[in-house]
FISETI-603934 format. One record per residue: residue in one letter; x negated, y negated, z of N, C-alpha, C, O in turn. Coordinates in pm, whole numbers, plus 50000, padded with zeros to 5 digits. Layout:
<sites>
AXYZXYZXYZXYZ...
</sites>
This chain:
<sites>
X931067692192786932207683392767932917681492900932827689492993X933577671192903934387670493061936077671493001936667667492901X936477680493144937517685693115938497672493157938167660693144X939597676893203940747669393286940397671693389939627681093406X940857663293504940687661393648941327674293676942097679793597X940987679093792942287690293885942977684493922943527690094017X943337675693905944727671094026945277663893883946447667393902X945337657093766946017655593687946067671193570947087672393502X945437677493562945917690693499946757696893638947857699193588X946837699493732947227708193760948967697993816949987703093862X948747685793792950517679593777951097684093648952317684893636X950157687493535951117688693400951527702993440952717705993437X950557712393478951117725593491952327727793606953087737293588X952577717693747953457714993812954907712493713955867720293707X954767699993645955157697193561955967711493467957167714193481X955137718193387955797732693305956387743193418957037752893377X956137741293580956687748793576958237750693678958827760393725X958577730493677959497728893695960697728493613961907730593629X959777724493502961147728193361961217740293346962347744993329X959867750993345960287768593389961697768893463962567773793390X962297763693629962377768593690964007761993665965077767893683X963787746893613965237743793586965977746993437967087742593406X965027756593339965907761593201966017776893266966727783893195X965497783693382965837797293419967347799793397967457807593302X968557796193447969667800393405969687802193294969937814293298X969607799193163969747797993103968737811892990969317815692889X967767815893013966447822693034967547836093102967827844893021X967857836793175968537851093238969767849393148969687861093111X970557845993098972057845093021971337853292880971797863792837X970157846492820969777850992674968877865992690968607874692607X968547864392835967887881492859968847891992865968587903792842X970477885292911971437895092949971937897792798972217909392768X972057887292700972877892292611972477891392463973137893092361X970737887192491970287889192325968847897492327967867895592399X969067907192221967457917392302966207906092166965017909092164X966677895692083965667889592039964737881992153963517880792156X965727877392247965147867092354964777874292464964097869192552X965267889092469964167894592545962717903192469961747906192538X962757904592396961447902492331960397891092311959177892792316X961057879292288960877867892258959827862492439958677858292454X960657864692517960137860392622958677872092737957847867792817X958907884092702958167892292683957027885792617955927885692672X957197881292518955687878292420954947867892502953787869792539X955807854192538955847842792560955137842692705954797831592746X954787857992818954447856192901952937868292883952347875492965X952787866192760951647874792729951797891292685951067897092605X952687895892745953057906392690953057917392561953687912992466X952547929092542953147933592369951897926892264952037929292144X950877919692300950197914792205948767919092207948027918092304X948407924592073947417930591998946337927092044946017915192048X945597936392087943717934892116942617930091973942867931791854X941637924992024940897924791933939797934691900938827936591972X940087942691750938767949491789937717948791694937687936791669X936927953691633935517949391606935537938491502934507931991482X936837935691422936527926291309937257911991382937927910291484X936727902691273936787888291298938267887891307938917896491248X938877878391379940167870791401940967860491393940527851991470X941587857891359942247845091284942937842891373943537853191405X943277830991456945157828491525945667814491451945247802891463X946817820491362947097806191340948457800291411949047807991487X948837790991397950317787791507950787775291469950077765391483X951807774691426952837769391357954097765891442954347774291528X954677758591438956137753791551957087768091487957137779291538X957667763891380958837770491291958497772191145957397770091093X959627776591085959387781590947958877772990873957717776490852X959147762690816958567749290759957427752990781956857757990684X956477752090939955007749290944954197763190858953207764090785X955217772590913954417788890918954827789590775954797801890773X955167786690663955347785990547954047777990505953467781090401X953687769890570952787755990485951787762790519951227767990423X951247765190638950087774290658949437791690578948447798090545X951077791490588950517810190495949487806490378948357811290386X949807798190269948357799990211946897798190249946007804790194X946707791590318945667786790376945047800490459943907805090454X946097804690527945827818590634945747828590510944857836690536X946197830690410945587838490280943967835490233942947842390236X944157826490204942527821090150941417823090267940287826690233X941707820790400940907824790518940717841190521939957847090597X941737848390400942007868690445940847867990346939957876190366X940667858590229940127863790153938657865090147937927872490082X938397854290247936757847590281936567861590372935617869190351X937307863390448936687877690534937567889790540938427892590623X937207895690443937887907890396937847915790553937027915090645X938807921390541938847932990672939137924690840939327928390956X939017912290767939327905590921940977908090990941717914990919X941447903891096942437905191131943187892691140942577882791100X944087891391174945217875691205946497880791282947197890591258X946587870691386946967868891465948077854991449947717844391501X949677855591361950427845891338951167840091449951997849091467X951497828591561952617826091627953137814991579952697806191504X954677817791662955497800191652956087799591780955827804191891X956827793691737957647789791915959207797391859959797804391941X959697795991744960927800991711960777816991675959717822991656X961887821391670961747836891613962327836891479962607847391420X962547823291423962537822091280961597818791223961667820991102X960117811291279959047813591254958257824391252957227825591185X958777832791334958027846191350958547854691214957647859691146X959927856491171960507866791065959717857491001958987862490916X959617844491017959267840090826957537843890791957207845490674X956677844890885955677846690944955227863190901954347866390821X956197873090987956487888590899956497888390703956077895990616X957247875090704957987876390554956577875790492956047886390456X955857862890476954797858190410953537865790409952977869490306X952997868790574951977878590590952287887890656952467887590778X952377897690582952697915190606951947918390690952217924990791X950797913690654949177924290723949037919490833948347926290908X949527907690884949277900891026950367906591106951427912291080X949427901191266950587903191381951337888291436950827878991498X952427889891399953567877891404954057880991573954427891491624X953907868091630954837870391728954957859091783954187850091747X956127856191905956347844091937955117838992033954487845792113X954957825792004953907816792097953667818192268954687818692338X952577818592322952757822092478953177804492513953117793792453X953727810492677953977795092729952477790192735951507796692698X952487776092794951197767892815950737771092960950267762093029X950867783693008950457781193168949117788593163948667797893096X948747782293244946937788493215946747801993250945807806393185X947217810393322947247827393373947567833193214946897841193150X948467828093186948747832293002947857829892903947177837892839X947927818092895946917814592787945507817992804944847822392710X944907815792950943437822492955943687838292907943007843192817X944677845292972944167859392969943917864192835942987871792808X944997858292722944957856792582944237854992512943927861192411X943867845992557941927840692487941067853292479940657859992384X940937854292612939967867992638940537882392557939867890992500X941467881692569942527898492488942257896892362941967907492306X942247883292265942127884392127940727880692106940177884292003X940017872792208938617868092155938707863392006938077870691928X939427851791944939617848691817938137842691769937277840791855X937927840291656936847830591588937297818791536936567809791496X938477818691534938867803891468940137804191568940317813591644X940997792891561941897789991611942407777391488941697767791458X943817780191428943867767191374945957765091397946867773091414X945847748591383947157751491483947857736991399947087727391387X949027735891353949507725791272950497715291329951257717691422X950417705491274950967688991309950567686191410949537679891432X951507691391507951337682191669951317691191830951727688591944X950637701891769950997712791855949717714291930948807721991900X949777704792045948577701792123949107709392280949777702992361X948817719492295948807724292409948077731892520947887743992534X947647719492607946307719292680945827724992718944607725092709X946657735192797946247747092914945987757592768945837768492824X945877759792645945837768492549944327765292482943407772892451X944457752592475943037744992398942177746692478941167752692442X942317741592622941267740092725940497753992712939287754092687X941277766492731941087779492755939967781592629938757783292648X940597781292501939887782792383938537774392390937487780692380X938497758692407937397758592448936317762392525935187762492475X936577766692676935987770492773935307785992691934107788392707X936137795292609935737808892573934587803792412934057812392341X934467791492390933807789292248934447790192147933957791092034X935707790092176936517794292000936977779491945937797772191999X936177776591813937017765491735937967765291740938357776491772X939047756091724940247749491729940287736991670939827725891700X941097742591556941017729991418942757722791400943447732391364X943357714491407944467708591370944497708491209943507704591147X945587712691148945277711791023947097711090982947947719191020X947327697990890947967694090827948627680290976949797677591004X947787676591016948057672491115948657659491163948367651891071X949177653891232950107642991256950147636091393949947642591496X950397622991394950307618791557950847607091523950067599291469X952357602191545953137598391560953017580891670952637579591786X953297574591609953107560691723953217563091843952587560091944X954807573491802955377574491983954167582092056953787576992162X953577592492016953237603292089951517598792075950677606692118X951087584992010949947576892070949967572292209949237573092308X951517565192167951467558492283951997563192413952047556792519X952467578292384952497589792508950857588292566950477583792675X950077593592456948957603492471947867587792553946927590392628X948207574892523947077566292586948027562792710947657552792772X949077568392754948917562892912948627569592989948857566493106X947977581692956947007590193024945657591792966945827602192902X944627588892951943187585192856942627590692933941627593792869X942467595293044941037609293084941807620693075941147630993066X943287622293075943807636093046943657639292893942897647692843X944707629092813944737632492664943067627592626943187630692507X941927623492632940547624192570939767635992635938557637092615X940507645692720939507652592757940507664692671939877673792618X941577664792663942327674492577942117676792433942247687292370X941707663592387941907664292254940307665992217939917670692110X939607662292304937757669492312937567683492278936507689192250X938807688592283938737703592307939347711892160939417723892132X939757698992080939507702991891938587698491850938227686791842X937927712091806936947710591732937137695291569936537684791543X938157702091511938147694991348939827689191390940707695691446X939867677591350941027667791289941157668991160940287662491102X942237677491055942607676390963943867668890960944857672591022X943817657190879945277649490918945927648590788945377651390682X947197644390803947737643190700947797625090601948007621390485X947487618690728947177601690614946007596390760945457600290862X946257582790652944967575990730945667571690822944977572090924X947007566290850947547561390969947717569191077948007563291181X947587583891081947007593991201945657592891202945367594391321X944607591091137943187589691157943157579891254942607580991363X943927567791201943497551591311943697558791414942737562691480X945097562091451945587563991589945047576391676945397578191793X944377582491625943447590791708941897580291710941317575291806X941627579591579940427565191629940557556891780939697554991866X941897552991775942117544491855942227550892034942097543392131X942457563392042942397569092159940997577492163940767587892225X940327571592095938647577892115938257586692083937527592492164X938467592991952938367605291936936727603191799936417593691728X936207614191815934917608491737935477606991583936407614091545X934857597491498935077598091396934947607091301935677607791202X933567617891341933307626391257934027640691248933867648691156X934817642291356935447651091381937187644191323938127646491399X937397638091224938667634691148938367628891022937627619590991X939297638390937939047639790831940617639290765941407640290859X941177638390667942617629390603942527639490443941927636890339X943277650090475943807664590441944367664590379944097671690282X945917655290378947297661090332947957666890414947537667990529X949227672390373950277678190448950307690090340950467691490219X950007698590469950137716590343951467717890362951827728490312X952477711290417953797716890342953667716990181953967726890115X953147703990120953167700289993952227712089884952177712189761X951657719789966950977733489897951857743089955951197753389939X952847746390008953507751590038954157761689911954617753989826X954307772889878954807782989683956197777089681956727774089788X956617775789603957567773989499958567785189517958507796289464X959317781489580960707794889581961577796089470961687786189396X962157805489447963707806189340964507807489425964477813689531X965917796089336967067791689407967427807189439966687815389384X968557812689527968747825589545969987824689417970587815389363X969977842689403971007841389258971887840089249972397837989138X972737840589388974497835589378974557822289336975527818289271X973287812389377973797802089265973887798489128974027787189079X973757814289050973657811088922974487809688838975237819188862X974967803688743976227801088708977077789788725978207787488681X976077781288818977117768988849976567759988822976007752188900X976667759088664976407741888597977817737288578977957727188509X979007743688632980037735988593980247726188752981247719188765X979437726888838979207718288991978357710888958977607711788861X978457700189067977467692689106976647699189255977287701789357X975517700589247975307702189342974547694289440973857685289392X974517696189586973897685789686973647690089800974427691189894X972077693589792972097695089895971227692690048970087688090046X971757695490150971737690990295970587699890412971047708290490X969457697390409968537708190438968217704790599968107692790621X968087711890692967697711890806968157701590900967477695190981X969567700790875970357695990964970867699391092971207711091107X971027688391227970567689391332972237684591392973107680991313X972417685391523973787684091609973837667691541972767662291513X975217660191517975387647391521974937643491377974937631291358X974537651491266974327650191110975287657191082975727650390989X976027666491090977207671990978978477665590992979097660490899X978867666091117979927652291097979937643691017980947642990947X978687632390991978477624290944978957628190795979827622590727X977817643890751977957645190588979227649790584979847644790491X979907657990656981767661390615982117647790573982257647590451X982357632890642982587628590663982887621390534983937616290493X980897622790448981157614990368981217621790244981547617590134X980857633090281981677644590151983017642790122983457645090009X983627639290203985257639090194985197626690074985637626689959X984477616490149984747602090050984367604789917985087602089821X982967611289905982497614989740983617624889689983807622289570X984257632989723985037641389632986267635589580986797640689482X986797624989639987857610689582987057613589448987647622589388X986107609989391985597602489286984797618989221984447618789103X984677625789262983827634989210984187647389257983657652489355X985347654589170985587668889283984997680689232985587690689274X983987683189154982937695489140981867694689215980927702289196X981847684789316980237684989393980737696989534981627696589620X979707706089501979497718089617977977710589681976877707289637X978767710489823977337706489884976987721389962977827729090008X975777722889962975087731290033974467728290135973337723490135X975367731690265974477725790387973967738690478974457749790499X972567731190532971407743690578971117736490761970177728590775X971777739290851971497735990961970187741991021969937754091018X969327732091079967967736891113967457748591200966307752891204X968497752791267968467758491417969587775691364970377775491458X969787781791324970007795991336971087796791434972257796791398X970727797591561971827792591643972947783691638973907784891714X972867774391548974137762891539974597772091393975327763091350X974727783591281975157783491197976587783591272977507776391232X976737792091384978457795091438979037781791445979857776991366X978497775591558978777759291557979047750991428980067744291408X978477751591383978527745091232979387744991131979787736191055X979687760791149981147767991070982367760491164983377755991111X982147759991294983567759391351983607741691312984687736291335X982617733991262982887719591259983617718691105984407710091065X983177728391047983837726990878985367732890877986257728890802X985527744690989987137747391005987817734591040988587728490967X987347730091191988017720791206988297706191150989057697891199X987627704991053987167693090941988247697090804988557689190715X988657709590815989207716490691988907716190602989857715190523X987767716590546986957720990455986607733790417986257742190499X986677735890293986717749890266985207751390239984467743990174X984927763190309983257767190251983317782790254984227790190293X982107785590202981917799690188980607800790298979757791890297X980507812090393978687817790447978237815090339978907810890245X976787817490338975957827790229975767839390284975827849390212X975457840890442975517855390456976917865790444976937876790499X977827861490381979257868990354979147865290189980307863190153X978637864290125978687866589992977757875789906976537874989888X978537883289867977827896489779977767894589622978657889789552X976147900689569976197898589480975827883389378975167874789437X976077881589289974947869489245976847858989157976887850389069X977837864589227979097857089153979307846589260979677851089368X979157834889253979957822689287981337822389312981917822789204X982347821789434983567821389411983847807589370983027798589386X985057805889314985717789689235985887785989410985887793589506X985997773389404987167765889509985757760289610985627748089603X985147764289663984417761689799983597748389766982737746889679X984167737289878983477726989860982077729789971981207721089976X981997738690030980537738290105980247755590080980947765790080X978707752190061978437770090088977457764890258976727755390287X977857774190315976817771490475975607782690455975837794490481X974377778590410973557787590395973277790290548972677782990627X973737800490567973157804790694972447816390680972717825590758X971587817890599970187828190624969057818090625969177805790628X968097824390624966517819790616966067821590551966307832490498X964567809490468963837810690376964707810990260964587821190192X965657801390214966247796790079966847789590060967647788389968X966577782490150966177766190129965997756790050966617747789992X964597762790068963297754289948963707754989821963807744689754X964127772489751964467772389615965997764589582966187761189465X966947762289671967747756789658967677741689593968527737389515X966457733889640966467720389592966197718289453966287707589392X965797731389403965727729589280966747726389157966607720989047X968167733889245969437731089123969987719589203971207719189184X969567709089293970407698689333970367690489216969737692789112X971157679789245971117663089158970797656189274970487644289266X970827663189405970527652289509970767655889675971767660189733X969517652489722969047660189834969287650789966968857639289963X970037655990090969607649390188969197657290284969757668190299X968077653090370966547657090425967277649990631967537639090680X967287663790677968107660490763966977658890903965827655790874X967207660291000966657651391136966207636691111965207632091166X966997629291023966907615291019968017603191051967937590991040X969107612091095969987605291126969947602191249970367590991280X969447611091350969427614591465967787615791507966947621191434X967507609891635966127602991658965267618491687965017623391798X964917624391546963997633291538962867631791475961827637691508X962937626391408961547620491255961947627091123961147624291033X962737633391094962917629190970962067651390946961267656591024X962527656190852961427670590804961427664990658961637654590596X960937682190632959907679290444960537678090370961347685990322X960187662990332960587653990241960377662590071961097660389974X959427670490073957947672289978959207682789900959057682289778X960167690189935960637703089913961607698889787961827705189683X962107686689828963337681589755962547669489623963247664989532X961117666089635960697656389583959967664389488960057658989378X959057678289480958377684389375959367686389278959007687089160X960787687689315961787693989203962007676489131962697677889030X961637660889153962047651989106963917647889154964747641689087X964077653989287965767656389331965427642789384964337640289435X966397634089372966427621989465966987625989602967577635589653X966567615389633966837620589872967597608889886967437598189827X968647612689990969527603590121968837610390213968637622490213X968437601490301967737601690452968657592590529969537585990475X968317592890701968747584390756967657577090813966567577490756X967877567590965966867553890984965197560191026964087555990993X965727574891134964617576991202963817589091093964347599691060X962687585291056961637591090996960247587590997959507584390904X959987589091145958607585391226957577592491169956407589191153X958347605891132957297616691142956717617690957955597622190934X957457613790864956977611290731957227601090648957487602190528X957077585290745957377574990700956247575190585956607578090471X955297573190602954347570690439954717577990334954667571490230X955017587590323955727594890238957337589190166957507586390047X958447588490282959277582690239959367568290160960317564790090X958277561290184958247544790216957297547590048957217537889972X956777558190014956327561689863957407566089772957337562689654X958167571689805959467575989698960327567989721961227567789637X960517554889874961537545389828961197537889747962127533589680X959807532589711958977523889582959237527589467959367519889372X959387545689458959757547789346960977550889302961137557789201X962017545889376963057548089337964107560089401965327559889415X963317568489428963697585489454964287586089594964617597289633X964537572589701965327576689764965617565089856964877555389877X967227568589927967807559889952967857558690130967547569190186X968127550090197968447552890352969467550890375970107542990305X970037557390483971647554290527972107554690716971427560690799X972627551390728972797549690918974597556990917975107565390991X974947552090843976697556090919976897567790757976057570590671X978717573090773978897583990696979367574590534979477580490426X979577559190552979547551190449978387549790364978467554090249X977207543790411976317546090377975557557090306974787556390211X975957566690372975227580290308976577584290175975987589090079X978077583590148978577584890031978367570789909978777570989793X977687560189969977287551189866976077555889818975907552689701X975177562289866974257565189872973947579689758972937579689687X975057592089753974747603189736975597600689614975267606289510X976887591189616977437587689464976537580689358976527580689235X975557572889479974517563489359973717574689257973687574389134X973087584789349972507591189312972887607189226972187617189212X974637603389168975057616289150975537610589018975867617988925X975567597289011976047585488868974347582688804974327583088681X973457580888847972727574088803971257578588761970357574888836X970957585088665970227591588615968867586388593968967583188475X967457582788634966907575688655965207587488611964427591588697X965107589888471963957597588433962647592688511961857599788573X962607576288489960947575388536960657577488717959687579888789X961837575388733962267571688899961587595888982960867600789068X962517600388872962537618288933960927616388871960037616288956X960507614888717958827618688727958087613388877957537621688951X958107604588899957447599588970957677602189106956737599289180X958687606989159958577619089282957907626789212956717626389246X958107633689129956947649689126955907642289128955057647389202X955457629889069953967628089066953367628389238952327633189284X954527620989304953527618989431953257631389531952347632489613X954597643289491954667651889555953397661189453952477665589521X953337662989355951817669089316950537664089342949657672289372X950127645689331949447646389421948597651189570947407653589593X949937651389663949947658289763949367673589788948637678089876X950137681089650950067695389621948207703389682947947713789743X947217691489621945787692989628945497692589801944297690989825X946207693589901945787693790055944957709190091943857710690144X946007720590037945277734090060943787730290021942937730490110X943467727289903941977724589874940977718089925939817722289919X941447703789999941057699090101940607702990178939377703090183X941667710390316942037715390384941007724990360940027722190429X940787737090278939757744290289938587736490287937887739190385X938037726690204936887718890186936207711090288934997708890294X937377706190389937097695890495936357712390669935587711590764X937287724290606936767732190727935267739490682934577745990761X934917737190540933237739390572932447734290524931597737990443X932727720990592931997710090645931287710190790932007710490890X929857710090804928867716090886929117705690974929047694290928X929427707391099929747691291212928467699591339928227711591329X928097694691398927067695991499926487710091513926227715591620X926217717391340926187729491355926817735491217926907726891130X927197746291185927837755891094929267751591099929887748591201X929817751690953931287749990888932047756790953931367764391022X933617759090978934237765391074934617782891016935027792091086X934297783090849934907789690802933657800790682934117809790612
</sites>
């Protein structure tokens, strides 16, 4: 296979390691005063991470919790095909990593190495994996290249490629076709990522149209402090990003004119912003409760927001909504899983940008199940429509499309042993 040029690989690695050199302040502040991020960065330069020894190896790698959630079954069903094998879990967050601990016990969880080739080669060689499988859009060259060069498959699975990040990936066409040479299997999530890798040359036989394993992703229970509160409305606000809670205070204020039992439950995406987040609801004067300061499974009266600020309860949360909004869409991120709030039949407020699961959305706006909004007007016309208006065939028909979906794990296993120039991957 032909690689990348030396002189355009070795600008991208120029490239990583000028943003190395201009996030360093910042890199010494979190070494001085958080021992997660000095662990975290420890890992990230190869450090602390597990040898391989006589049995087979799994690495799977996931961005954050969302991905490393969608993948755990799949990385189960792979424990089960080779008993005694080992696995090897990363992400880039260290909330991917706990959630990663949470799901698979028996694996070694740890944060993702950088992309610089001294790392990533030496890694290759330290774990000697047999598979490599790595989800949505997490193409990172100096990591792939390596894995190829040592023989280890490298499969994309639940996978995605975005207009924008086509039309990143074709104004470089001997870098990104010699990068993306270097995955073995394309598992995608629709046919409109198939074209667009079609279209930057990628062989046909090596892409194949999967699903999105968020949508096989288990079924959580709401946590139990929310039990007890059918005398609320509830609503809630999942993986919200800087420049979205304003908006929902905003228009929470307007829905409680007309509706004052709605407790919204808002879940900011980032761990780091729960402090931030709290100080926007003080200064908004809004009364909310943590979830991590509430003991016990009693609901206090009064709190128009609970701020879930733990991890992994989430998902079971969408289950007691009347109505969900699905946050990095207000703000030019693409939009996250739609799938979480749609298996329960919860109708969704989104906002404009949702690059990243437009076919999906553009299927539950057909059916009714959800609305778009740009300003904090919009989104209380929007979350009142959907808190008045009770719409049976409209909620079946989210679960239908989101069970549809549900069948990707099966895929997903089916499409990896499939024999391509040789033996199935699995």
């Amino acid at each position: 296979m032909k690689f990348p040029s030396p002189i355009v690989l070795r600008l991208y690695n120029v490239l990583l390691a000028l943003v190395g050199l201009l996030s360093l302040p910042l890199v010494l502040l979190g070494l001085l005063f958080r021992a997660d991020a000095r662990r975290g960065i420890s890992a990230r330069l190869g450090m602390g991470w597990p040898s391989r020894g006589e049995a087979e190896l799994l690495w799977a790698h996931g961005a954050s919790v969302g991905e490393v959630e969608a993948l755990a079954p799949l990385v189960r069903r792979w424990q089960s095909a080779h008993p005694g094998a080992e696995v090897v879990v990363t992400a880039l967050t260290t909330t991917g990593v706990a959630t990663a601990r949470r799901l698979l016990p028996g694996a070694h969880a740890i944060t993702a190495p950088l992309d610089f080739p001294l790392v990533t080669g030496r890694l290759v060689r330290r774990l000697r994996p047999s598979l490599f499988l790595f989800t949505e859009n997490e193409l990172w060259p100096n990591l792939l290249l390596a894995l190829r060069r040592a023989g280890v498959p490298s499969v994309q699975v639940s996978g995605r490629v975005s207009q924008g990040a086509a039309s990143a990936l074709g104004m470089f066409p001997r870098f990104s076709s010699a990068v993306l040479a270097c995955v073995s299997r394309f598992l995608l999530q629709s046919e409109a990522d198939r074209e667009r890798l079609l279209r930057l040359g990628v062989d046909p036989e090596r892409l194949f149209v999967t699903g999105s394993l968020k949508g096989s992703a288990e079924a959580q229970e709401a946590p139990a402090v929310l039990a007890g509160l059918a005398n609320r409305e509830l609503m809630v606000a999942g993986s919200t990003h800087a420049g979205e809670e304003g908006l929902l205070i905003e228009a929470l204020r307007s829905v409680l004119l007309h509706d004052q039992d709605l407790l919204m439950i808002l879940a900011p995406r980032h761990p780091e912003r729960f402090a931030e987040v709290a100080g926007l609801l003080e200064e908004a004067g809004v009364s909310f409760h943590r979830r991590s300061q509430l003991v016990g499974a009693v609901f206090p009266e009064g709190p128009q927001v609970l701020l879930l600020d733990t991890i992994g309860e989430l998902a079971g949360c969408y289950g007691m909504a009347k109505v969900a909004f699905v946050g990095g869409s207000l703000v030019p991120v693409g939009g996250h899983n739609l799938l979480e709030p749609a298996r329960f039949g919860v109708p969704i407020v989104v906002g404009p940008h949702l690059d990243s699961v437009a076919g999906l959305a553009d299927k539950l706006e057909a059916a009714g199940g959800l609305r778009r909004a740009t300003s904090a007007e919009e989104l209380a016309v929007a979350i009142e429509h959907f808190l008045h208006v009770h719409d049976p065939e409209a909620r079946h028909a989210m679960r239908m499309i989101a069970g549809e979906l549900s069948g990707a794990l099966e895929d997903t296993w089916r499409a990896l042993q499939v024999p391509l120039r040789g033996e199935g991957l699995v």
